[in-house]
N, C-alpha and C positions, 0 to 999 in steps of 0.2 A: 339555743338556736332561735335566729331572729325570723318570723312572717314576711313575707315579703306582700310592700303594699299590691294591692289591686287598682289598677290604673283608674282612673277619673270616678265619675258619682257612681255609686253604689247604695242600695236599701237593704233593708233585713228581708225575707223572704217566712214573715212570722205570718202563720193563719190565722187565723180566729182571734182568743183572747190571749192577751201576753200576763202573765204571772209572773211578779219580778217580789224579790224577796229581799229586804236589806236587811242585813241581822252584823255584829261587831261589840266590839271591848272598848272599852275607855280605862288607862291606867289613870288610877287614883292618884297611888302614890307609887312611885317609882323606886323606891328601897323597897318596897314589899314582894319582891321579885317571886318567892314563895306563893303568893296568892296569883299573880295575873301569870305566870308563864304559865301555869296548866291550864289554865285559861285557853289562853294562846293554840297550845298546841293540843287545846280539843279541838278546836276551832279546825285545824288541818287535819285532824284522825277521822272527825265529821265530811270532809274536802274527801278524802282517801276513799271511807266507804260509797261514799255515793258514786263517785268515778268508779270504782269496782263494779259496780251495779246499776248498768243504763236504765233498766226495767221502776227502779225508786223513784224516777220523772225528773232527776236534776239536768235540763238542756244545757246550761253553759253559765260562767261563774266568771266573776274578776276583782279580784282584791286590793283595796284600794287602804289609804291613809286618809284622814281626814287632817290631821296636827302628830305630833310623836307623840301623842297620848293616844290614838282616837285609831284603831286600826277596822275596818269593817268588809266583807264581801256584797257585792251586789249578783244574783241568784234569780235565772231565769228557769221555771217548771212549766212542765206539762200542764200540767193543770191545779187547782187549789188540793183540790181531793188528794192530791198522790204526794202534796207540799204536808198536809198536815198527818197524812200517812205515814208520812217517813216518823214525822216527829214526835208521835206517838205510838210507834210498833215498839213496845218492850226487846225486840232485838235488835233495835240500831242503837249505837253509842249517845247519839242525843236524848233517847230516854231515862237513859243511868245517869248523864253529867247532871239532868236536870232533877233528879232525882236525891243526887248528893246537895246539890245546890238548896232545894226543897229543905230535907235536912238541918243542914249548915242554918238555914235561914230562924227555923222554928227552933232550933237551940239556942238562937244570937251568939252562932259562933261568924259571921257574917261581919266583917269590919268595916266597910266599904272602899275595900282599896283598889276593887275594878268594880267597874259597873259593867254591867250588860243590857241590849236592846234589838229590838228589830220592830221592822214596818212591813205589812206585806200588803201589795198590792195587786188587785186582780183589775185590768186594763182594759176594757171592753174592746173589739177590734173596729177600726173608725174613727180610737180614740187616742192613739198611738202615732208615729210616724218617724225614718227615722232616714236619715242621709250620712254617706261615709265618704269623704274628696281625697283619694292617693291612700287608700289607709287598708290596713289587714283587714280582714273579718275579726270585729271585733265589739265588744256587748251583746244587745240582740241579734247581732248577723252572725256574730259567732258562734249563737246558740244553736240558730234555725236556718241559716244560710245564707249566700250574699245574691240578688241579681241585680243587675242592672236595673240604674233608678228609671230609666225609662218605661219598665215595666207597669211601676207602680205609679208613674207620674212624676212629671218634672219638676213642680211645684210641689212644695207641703200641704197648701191646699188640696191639692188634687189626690194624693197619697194620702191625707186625714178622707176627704172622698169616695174614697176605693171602699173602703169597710162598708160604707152605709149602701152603696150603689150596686155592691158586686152581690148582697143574693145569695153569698154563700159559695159560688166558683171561685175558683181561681184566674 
């Protein structure tokens, strides 16, 4: 099922600071099918749990391609706290892949035939801004909500503005 867009400009309705997380696979080599599929499909068991579980701080997600080598999700959280909470509580799946990985690595059983990576970034509010023309709730609006960009200002100026001037209300 498709979203249906939301008529004319639209903003994210994100408060404070935005936590956006990029993390993704790089196939190596592409006959190593054996190393990057599980890869892969931690990648979405990772996806599974956290939707499971809104309390783990994952707001909203979108998985994207970089090249058909290059697959990654961009990862909007609550906060940093409850980002590296997840990713070190010994009972989420991310503790054990990284754990096998760990492993793998200090045996040099590790070929390099997928890589892995992620960037997290903590976004101060003020220092973001963001505009959507005919389109779904979709990235940060789809995490935290859509309003109308008049809300927040018409301009990018004026919505980079808002953060420094509002004091903390809404």
């Amino acid at each position: 099922m498709f979203a249906k867009p939301i008529p004319g400009r639209t903003t994210a309705a994100a408060e404070g600071d935005a936590v956006v997380l990029l993390i993704g696979m790089r196939v190596n080599h592409f006959w190593a099918v054996h190393q990057w599929l599980p890869v892969m499909l931690s990648m979405f068991r990772m996806l599974g749990e956290l939707a499971r579980d809104g309390n783990r701080g994952l707001l909203g997600r979108v998985l994207l391609t970089a090249s058909p080598r290059t697959y990654y999700v961009v990862q909007y959280w609550e906060s940093k706290e409850k980002l590296y909470a997840y990713a070190s509580s010994p009972e989420m799946f991310h503790h054990r892949v990284w754990g096998i990985i760990n492993r793998k690595e200090r045996a040099g059983k590790v070929r390099g035939h997928v890589g892995l990576w992620h960037e997290a970034y903590v976004v101060p509010e003020g220092s973001y801004e963001s505009i959507y023309f005919d389109m779904p709730a979709f990235g940060l609006a789809a995490a935290t909500g859509v309003l109308p960009v008049e809300r927040r200002g018409r301009t990018a100026a004026e919505r980079f503005a808002r953060g420094a001037a509002r004091g903390g209300d809404a």
